[in-house]
C-alpha positions as CSV (number, residue, x, y, z in Angstrom):
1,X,121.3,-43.8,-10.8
2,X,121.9,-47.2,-12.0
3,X,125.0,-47.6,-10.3
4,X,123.9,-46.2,-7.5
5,X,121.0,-49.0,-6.7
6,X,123.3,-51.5,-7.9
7,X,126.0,-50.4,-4.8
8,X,123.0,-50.8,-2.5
9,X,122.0,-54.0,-4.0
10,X,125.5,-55.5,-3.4
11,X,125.2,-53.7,0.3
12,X,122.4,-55.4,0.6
13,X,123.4,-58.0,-0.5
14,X,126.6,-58.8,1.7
15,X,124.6,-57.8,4.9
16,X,122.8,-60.4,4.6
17,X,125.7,-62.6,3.8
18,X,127.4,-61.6,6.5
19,X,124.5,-62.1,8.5
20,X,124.0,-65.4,7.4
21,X,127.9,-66.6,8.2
22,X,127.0,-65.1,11.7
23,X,124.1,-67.4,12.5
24,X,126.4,-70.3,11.0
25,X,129.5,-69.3,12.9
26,X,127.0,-69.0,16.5
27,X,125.4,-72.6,15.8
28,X,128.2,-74.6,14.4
29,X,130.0,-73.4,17.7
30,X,127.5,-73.8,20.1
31,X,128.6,-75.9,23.4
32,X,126.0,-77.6,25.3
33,X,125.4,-77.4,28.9
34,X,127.9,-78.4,31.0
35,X,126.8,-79.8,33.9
36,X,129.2,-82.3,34.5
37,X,131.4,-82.4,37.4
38,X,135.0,-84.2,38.1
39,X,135.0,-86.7,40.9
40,X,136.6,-84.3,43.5
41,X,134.0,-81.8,43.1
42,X,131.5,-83.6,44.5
43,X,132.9,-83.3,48.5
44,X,133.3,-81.2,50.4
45,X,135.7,-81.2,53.4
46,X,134.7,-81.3,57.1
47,X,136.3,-79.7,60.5
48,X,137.7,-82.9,60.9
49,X,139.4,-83.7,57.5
50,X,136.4,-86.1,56.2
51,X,135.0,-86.1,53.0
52,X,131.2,-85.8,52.6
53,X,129.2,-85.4,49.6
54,X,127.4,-82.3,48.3
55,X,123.3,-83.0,48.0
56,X,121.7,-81.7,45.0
57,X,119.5,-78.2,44.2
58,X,116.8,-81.3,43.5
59,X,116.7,-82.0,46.8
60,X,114.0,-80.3,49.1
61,X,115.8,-77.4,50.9
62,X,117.1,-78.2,55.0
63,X,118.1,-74.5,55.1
64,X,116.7,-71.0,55.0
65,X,119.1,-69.8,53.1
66,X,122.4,-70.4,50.8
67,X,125.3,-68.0,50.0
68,X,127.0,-68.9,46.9
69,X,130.4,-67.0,46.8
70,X,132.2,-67.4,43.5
71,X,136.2,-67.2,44.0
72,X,139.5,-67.0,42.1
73,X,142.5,-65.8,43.6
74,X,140.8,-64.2,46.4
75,X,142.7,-65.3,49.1
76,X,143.9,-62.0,50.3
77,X,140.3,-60.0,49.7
78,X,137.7,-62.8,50.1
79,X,138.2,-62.9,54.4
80,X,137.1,-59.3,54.6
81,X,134.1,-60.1,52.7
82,X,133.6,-63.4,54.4
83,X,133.7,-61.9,58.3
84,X,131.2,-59.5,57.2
85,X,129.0,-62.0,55.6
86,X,129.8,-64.8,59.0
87,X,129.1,-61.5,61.4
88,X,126.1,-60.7,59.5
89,X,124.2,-64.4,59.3
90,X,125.4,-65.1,63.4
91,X,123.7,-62.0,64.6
92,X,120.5,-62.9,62.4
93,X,120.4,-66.5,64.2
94,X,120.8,-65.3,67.4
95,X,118.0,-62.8,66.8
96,X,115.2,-65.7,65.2
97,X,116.6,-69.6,66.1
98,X,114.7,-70.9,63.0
99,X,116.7,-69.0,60.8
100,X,119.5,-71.5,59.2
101,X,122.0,-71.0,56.5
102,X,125.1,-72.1,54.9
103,X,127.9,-70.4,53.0
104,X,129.7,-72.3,49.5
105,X,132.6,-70.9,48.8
106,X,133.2,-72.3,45.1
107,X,137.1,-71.8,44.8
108,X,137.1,-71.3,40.9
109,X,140.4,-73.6,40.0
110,X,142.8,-70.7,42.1
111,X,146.2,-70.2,41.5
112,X,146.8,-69.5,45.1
113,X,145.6,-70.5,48.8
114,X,142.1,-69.6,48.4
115,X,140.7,-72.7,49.3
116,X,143.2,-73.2,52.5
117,X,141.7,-69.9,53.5
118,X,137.8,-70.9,53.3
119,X,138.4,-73.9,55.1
120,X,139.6,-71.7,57.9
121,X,135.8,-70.6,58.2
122,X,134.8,-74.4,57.8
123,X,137.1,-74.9,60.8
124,X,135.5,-72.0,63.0
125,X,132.1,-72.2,62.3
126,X,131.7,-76.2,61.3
127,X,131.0,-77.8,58.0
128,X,127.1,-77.2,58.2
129,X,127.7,-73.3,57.6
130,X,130.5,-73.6,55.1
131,X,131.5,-75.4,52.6
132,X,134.5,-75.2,49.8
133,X,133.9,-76.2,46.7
134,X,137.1,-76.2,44.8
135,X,136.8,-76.6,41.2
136,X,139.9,-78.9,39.4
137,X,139.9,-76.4,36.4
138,X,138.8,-72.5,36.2
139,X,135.5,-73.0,34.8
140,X,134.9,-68.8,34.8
141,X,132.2,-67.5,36.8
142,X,129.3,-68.2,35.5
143,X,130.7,-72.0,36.0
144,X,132.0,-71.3,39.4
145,X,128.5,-70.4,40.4
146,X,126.4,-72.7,38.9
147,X,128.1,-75.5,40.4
148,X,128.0,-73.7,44.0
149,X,124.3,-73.1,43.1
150,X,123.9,-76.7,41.9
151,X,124.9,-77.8,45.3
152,X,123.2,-75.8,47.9
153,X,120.7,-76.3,50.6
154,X,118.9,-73.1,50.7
155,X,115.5,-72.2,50.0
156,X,116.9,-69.1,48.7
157,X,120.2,-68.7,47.2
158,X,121.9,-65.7,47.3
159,X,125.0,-65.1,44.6
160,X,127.8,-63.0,46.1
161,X,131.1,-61.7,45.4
162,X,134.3,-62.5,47.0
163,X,135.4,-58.7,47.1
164,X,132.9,-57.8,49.1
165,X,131.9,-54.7,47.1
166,X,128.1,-55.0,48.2
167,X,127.2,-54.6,51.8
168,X,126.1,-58.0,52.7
169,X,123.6,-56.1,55.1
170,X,121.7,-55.3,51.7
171,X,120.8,-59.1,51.4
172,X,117.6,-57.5,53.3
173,X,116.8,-55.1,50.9
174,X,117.1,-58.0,47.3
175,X,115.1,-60.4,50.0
176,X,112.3,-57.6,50.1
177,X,112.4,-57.2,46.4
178,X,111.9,-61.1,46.3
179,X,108.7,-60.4,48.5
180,X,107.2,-57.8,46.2
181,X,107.2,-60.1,42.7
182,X,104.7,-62.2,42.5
183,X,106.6,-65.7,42.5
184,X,103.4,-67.3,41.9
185,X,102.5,-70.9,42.7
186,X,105.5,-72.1,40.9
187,X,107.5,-69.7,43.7
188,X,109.7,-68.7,40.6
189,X,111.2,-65.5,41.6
190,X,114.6,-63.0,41.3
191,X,116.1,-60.5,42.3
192,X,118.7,-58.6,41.5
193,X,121.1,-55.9,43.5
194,X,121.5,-52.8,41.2
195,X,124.3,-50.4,40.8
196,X,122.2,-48.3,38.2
197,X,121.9,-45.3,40.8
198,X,125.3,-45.1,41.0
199,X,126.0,-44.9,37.5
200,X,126.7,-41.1,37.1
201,X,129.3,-41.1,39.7
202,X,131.2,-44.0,37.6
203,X,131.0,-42.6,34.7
204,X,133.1,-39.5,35.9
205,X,135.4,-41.8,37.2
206,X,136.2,-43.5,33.8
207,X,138.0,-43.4,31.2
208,X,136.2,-41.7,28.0
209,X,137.1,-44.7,26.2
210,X,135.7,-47.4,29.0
211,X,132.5,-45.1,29.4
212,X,132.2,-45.7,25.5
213,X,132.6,-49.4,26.3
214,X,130.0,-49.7,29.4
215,X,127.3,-48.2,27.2
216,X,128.1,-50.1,23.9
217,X,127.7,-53.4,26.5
218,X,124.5,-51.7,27.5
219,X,123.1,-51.5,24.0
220,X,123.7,-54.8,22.9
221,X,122.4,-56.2,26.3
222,X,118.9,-54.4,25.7
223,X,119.1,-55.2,22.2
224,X,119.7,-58.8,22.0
225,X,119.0,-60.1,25.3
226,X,117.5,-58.6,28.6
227,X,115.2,-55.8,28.8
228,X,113.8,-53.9,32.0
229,X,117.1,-54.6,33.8
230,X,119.3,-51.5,33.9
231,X,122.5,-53.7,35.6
232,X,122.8,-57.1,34.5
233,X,126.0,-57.4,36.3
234,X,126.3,-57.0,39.8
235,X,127.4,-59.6,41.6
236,X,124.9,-59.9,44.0
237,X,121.4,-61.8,42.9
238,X,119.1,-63.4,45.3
239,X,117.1,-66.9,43.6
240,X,114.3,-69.0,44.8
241,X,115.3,-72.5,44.9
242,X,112.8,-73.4,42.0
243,X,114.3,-70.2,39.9
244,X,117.7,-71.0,40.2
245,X,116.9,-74.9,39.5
246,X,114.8,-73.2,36.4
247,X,117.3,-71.0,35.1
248,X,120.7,-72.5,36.0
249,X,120.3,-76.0,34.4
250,X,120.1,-74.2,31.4
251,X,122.5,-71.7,31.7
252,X,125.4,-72.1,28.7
253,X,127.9,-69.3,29.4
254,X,130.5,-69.7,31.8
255,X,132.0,-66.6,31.7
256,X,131.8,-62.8,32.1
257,X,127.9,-62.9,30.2
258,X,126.7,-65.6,32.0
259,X,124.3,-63.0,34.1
260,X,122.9,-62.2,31.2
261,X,122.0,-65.6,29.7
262,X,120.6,-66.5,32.9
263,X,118.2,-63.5,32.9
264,X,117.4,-63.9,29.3
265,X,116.4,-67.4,30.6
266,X,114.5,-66.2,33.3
267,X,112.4,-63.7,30.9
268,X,111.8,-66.6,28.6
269,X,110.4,-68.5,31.4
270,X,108.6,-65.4,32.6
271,X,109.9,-65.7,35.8
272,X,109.4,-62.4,38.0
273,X,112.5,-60.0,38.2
274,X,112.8,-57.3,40.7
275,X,115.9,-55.1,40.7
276,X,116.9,-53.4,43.7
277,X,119.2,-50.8,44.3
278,X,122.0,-51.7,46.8
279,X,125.1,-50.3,48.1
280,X,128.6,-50.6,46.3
281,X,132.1,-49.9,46.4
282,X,135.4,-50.2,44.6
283,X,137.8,-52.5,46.1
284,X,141.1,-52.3,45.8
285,X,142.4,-54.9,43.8
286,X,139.2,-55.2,41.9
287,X,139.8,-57.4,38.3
288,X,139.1,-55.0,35.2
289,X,137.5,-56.4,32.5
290,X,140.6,-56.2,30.3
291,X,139.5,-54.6,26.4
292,X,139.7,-59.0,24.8
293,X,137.2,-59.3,27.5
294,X,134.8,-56.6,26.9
295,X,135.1,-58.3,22.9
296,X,134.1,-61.4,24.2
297,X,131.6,-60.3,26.4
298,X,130.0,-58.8,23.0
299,X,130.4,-61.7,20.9
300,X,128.7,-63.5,23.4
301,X,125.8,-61.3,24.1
302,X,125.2,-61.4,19.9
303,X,125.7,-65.4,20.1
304,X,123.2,-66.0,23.0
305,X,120.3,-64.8,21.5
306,X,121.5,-66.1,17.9
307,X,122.1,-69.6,19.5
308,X,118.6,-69.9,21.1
309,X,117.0,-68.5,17.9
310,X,118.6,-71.0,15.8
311,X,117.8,-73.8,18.4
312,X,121.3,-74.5,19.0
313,X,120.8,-74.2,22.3
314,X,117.4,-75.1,24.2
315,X,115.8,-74.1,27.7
316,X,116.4,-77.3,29.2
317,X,113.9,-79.0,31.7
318,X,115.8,-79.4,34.9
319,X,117.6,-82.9,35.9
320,X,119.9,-84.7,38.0
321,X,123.4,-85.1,36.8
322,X,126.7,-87.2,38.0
């Protein structure tokens, strides 16, 4: 019996070594925000060749809306999604004048012609509806979109993915959800497109061994991080400008978790979530997560809430930046 409380001594024991090295190991390498930007980032490129600054998210809004689409090597899928997304915000200008919006392609440091291919759309539809944001390095992202974000006009931001695996009609259906929250007088608001409905017909689709993956990123998103959201992931998140200057100048991760640092910021900050089912499908040529990936993904979701706990990294009060 003895030797028996002594093994769960020592099990004890080690747990909460181990658990100790982990809060060292998530603090000692904690990064700080990056915010900064290299000179070229900051212009953007007109119809007629001439370089322009970006304004700032601290700026008062000129448009109704902004459309941040994040993009790496997307030159052969991203003119799909952008025709649908160029059809989709013409029609709604024709049918209400006031209605004004821009699109930032953020070209996420791309191998290919990416960004040749979103300044065809600057060239057809002018410099004041789209802009390319082409990053020097890949940033990931999480990066990709902050610094699209960071630059935008809109009053309300829309994130959206280059693949085009939302409808971009749906933008209705997250702006509803928007409407339903109380954003209070702060107007601090979210909301999130949702592929949770669809979940039972993916699972069937998947690999035993990727289904096991999905969930276990599940768990340790609910358990560490964000709960009340059933899909952290998809692509396809509508902000209020004050939310997304709230939650995205604090925003760490840069890569495949960064959704779920940002709502783990928003919940901190109490900001109203809605999620809202939307429509989705599987592009061909879709990027999966490869297995390092899904590691990292977990690492980070443990090291995000580890980070803030330790005060390694702080919600930040919004401000400018070079």
């Amino acid at each position: 019996m003895d030797i028996l409380c002594d093994i769960v001594q020592a099990l004890f024991a080690l747990a909460a070594l181990g658990f100790i090295v982990v809060l060292l190991v998530a603090h000692l390498t904690a990064e700080m925000v990056n915010l900064t930007r290299h000179e070229d980032e900051k212009y953007f490129i007109t119809a007629t060749g001439e370089r322009k600054p970006f304004p700032s998210l601290h700026d008062p809004f000129s448009r109704e809306l902004t459309v941040v689409v994040p993009a790496y090597n997307e030159e052969l899928r991203m003119p799909v999604m952008l025709d649908e997304a160029m059809q989709y915000l013409e029609n709604r200008q024709k049918q209400n004048s006031s209605f004004t919006y821009e699109v930032i392609v953020v070209d996420d440091g791309s191998k290919d012609k990416t960004t040749e291919v979103a300044l065809q759309y600057t060239n057809k539809y002018s410099a004041d509806k789209v802009r390319v944001l082409t990053l020097v390095e890949n940033r990931g992202k999480g990066g990709a979109v902050r610094m699209g974000t960071l630059s935008s006009r809109g009053k309300l931001i829309l994130m959206a993915d280059a693949d085009g695996a939302t409808k971009f009609a749906d933008i209705e259906k997250v702006e509803a959800g928007l409407k339903e929250v109380n954003a209070g007088p702060e107007n601090l608001a979210i909301s999130c497109g949702s592929r949770a409905h669809l979940e039972k017909d993916s699972v069937a689709q998947r690999s035993v061994f990727r289904t096991f993956l999905m969930y276990g990123f599940h768990f340790l998103v609910w358990f560490f991080c964000v709960r009340g959201i059933k899909d952290t992931q998809c692509g396809f998140k509508l902000f209020t400008r004050e939310a997304a200057l709230k939650t995205f100048s604090s925003l760490h991760v840069e890569r495949w978790a960064f959704d779920v640092e940002l709502l783990y910021i928003a919940q901190c900050f109490k900001i109203p979530i809605a999620e809202v089912a939307v429509n989705w499908t599987e592009i061909e040529g879709s990027k999966l997560v490869p297995f390092w990936s899904w590691l990292q993904m977990g690492r980070d979701l443990i090291f995000i809430r580890l980070r803030y706990i330790t005060g390694a990294w702080k919600l930040q009060s919004p401000h400018k930046t070079d």
